[in-house]
C-alpha positions in Angstrom: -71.9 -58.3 4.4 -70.1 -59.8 7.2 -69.4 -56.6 8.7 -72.7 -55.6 8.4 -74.4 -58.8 10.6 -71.2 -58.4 13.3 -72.7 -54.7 13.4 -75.9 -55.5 13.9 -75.2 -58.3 15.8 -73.4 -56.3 18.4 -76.5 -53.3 18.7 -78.9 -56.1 19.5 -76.4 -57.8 22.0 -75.9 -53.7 23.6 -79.5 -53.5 23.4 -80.3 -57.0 25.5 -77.5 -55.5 28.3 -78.8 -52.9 28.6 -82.2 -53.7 29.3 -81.2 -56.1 31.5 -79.4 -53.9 33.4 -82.5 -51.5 33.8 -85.0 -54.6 34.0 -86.6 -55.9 37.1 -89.1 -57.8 38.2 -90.5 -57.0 42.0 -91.9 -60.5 42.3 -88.9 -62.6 42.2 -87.1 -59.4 44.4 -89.5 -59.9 47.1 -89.7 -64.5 46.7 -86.2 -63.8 48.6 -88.0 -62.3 51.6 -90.7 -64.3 52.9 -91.7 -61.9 55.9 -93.2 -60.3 52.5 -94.8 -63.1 51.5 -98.5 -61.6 51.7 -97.6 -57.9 50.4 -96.0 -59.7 47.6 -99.1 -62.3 47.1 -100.9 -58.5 47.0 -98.9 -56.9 44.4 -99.4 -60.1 41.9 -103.4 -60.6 42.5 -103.6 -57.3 42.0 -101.9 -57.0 38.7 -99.5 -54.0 40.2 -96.5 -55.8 40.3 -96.6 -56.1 36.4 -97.2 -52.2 36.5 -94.2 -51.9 38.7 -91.5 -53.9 36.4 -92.8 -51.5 33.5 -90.9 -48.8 35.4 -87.8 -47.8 35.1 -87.3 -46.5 38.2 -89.4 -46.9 41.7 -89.1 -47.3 45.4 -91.7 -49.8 46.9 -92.5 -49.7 50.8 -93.2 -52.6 52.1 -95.1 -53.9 55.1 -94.4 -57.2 56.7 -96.8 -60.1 57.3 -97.7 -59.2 60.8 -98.2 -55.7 60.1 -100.1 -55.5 56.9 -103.7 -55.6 58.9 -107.0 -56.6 57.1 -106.1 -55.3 53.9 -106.5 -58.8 52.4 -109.8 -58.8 53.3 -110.8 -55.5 51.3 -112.0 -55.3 47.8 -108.9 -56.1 45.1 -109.6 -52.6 43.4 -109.6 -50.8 46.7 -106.5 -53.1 47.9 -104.7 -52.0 44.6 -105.6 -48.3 45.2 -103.6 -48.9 48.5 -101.0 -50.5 47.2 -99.9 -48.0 44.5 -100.0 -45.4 47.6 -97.2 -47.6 48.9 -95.1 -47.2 45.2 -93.3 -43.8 45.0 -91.9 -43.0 41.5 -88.6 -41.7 42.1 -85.2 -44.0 43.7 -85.0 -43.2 47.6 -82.5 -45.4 49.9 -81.7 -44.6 53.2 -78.5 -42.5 52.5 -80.9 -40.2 50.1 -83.8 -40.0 52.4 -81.6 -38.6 55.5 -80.0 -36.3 53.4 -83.4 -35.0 52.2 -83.4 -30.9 52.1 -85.2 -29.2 54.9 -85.6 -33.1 56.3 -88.8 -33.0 54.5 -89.7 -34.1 50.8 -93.3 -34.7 48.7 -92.7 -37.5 46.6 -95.1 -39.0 43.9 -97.2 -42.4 44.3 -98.2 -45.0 41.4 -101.9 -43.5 42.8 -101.2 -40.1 40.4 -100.7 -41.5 37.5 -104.5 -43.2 37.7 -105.9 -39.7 36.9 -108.7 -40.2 39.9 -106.5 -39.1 42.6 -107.9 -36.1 44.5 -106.4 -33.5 45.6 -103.3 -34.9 47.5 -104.0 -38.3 47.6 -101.3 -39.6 45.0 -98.6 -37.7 47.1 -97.0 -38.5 50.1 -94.9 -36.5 52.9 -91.4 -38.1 54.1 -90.1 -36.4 57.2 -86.9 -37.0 59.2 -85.9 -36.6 62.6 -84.9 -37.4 65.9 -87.8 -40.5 65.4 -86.7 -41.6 62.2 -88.0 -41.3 58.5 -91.6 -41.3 58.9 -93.9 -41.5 55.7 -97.5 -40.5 55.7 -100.1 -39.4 52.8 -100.3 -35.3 51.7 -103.8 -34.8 52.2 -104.6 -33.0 55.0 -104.9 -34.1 58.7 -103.6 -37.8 57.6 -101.6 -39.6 60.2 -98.1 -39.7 59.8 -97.3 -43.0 61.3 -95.8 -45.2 59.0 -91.9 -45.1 60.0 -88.9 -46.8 58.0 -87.6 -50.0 59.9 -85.3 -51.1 57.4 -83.8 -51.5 53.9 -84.9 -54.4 52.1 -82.6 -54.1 48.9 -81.4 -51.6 46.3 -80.5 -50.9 42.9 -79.0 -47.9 42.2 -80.8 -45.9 40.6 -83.7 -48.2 39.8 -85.3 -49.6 42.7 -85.6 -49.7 46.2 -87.6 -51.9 48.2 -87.9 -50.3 52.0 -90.1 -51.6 54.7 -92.4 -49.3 56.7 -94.2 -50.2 60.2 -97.6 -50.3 59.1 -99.5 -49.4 55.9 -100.0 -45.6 55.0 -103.5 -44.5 55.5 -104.4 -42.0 52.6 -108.2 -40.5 53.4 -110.5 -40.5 50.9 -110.2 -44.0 49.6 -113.2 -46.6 50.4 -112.7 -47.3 53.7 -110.0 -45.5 54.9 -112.0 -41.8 55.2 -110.9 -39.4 58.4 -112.9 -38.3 60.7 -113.7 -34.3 60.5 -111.3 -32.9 62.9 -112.5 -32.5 66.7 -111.4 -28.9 68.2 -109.6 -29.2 71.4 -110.8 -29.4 74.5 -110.9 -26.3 76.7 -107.6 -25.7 79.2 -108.3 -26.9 82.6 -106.1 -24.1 84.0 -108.0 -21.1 81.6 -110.0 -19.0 83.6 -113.5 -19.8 83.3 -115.1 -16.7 81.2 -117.4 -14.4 83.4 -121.0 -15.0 83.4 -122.7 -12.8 81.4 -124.1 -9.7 83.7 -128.2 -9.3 83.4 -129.6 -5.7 83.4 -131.7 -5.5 86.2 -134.9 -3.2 85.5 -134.6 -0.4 87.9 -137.8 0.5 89.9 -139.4 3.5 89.7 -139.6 5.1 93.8 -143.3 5.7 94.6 -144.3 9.3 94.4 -144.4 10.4 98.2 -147.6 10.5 100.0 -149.2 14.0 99.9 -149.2 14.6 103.8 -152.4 16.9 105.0 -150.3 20.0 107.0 -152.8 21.8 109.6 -153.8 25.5 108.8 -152.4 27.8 111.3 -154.5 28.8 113.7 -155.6 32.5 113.8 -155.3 33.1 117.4 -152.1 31.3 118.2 -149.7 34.0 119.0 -146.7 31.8 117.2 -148.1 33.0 114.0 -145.6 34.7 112.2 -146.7 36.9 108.8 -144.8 36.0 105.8 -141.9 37.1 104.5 -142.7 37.1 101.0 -143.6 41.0 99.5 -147.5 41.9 99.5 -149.4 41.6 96.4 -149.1 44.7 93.6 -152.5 46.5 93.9 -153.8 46.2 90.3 -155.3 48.9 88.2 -158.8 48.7 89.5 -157.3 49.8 93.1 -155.4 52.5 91.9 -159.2 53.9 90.4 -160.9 53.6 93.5 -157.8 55.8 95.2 -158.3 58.3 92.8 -162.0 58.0 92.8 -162.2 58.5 96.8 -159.6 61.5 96.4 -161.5 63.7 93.9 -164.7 63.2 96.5 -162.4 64.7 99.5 -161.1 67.4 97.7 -164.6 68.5 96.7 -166.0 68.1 100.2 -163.2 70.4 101.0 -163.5 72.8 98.7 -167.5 73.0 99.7 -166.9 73.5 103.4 -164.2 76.5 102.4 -166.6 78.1 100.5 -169.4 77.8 103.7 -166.7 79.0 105.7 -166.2 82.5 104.1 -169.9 83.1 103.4 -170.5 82.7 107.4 -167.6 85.4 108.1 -169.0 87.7 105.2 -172.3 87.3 106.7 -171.0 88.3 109.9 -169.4 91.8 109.1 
């Protein structure tokens, strides 16, 4: 029996290590610091910071007194959708984030897990480069301005507390929606486009005057005849020829025949 308690004895004792080992609690972590003495006051009224010690592994960025803006004067529920924006569910230190692949990473907020997170909202993009790490929310045109200033503590691997310039702006959440986007102004130096060219209604010319042109006159020797052919005689001509030359061949005929009845006469 004796065995038995010394054996269960030294599970629980393993057990009690161990979870200590793994255990934190974010509110004692950031008492140490009190240039966080307001984003702390925000994680406990709030109720995230109990959230946060229930993980097992997280990287909080912090923001500073001076630089935490009016985010105390917001709504708790809305100041505690910002705040698990600000909670990324994964162990980041310096030394991992500058050796992040591409220099770029999307890493996963405390916002997710709330199961109202559109779109990209529970996601944020970590960039490094020659300015620095800079962290800003997924969603689309979100400013990317919130830039590492320093390491606040570690535990490797279960958390990392990190403080950022400013807090991280995700749109979409009361009070913090974008603008649409505005398109660009024109270039100054772009050539102006041409003005578009009118179709001018072309005028019909007036007809030209009829002008009165003198007859010629019949004794003025300048007349000249025309050059043009004479008419065809029509058909009823061509009768009337034919007509007059029967008559003159009978007149003929008749005079013949008085002719040589005279000269018989006269023998």
């Amino acid at each position: 029996m004796s065995h038995l308690h010394l054996s269960a004895a030294a599970v629980i004792l393993l057990t009690c290590i161990l979870s200590t080992a793994s255990a934190f609690n974010i509110t004692r972590i950031l008492n140490r610091y009190p240039e966080y003495g307001v984003f702390n006051d925000l994680l406990s009224r709030t109720g995230l910071a109990s959230d946060i010690n229930r993980h097992s592994t997280v990287t909080v960025l912090a923001v500073k007194n001076g630089q935490i803006g009016d985010l105390t004067s917001r709504p708790i529920d809305l100041a505690e959708s910002i705040l698990r924006t600000h909670v990324i569910l994964d162990y980041y230190d310096i030394m991992k984030l500058h050796r992040l692949k591409y220099d770029h990473a999307k890493v996963t907020t405390m916002y997710q897990q709330t199961g109202i997170a559109d779109k990209n909202q529970g996601f944020l993009n970590v960039t490094t480069g020659k300015d620095g790490v800079i962290f800003g929310s997924a969603v689309r045109h979100s400013p990317h301005d919130a830039r590492l200033e320093e390491a606040v503590m570690s535990r490797p691997y279960n958390i990392s507390v990190l403080c950022v310039s400013c807090i991280i702006v995700t749109p979409g959440l009361d009070g913090y929606s974008m603008p649409p986007a505005e398109a660009p102004p024109p270039d100054s130096d772009s050539p102006a486009p041409a003005p578009a060219r009118r179709r001018r209604r072309r005028k019909r010319a007036p007809a030209p005057a009829e002008e009165e042109v003198p007859a010629p006159d019949s004794d003025s020797s300048d007349y000249a005849p025309s050059d043009s052919p004479a008419d065809a005689p029509g058909p009823d001509a061509d009768a009337a020829d034919k007509s007059s030359a029967g008559k003159s061949a009978a007149v003929s005929l008749v005079g013949f025949f008085l002719l040589l009845c005279s000269l018989l006469a006269a023998h």
